[in-house]
N, C-alpha and C positions, 0 to 999 in steps of 0.2 A: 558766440552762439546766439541763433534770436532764441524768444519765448515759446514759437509754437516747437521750432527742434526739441528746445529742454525740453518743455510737460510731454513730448512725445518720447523721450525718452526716462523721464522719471514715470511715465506710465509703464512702460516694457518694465523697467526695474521691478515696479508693485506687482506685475504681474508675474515677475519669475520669482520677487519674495513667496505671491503667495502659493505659488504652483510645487516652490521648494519646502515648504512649512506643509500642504497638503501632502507631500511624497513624504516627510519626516515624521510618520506619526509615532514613532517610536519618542519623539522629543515630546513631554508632556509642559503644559502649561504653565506649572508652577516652577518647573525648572526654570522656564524660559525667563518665568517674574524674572526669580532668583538668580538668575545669569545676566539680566541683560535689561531687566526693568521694563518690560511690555510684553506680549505673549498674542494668541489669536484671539483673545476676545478684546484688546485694547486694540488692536487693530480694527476689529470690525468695528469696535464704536470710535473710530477717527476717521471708520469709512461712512459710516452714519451720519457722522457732527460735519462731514465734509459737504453730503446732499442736503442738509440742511440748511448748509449756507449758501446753498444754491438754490435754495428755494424749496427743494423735493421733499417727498414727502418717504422717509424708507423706514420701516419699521427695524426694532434690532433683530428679529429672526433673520430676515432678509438680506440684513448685513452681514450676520456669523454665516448664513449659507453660502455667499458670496464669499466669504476666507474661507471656511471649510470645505467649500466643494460639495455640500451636503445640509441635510438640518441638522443644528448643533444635537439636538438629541442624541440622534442616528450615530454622531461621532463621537459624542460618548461613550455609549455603547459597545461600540467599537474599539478604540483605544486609549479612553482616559481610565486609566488606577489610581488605587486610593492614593492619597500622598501619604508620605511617612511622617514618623513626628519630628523627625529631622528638618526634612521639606517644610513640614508647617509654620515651626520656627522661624530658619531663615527667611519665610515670606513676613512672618510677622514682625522681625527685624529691619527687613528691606524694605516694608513694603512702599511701593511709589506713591506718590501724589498727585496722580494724575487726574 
């Protein structure tokens, strides 16, 4: 496979990642830590540290609106709950090093 195929298709991937994570809002964020050790906001800042090493200039709002489909506000508001103290634990267990 050359290189422009791949990035053409690990771009389709990102895209239906993030098209699938905007349909899922039922899936909250600390789950995601706690499942799987990344979530929508470690996303957006790898889509951020990404335009940056390309030069660009993308602020982090701009980043999370581009994963969320929205301003992260707005999508809290929308569907982020509290976490539990269950939840909170395991993040503070888990939590990555990223």
């Amino acid at each position: 496979m050359d290189e422009q195929t791949k990035t053409e298709l690990e771009a389709a991937v990102f895209r239906r990642l993030v098209e699938h994570l905007r349909n899922r809002t039922d899936v909250q964020n600390i789950d995601m830590m706690n499942l799987a050790g990344f979530c929508r906001n470690c996303l957006s800042n790898w889509y951020q540290d990404a335009a940056v090493d390309k030069g660009l200039d993308l602020e982090k709002a701009a980043a999370r609106e581009i994963v969320y489909g929205m301003p992260y506000e707005e999508w809290k508001a929308k569907h982020q709950s509290e976490a539990s103290e269950e939840q909170k634990a395991a993040f503070e267990k888990n939590r990555p090093q990223h």
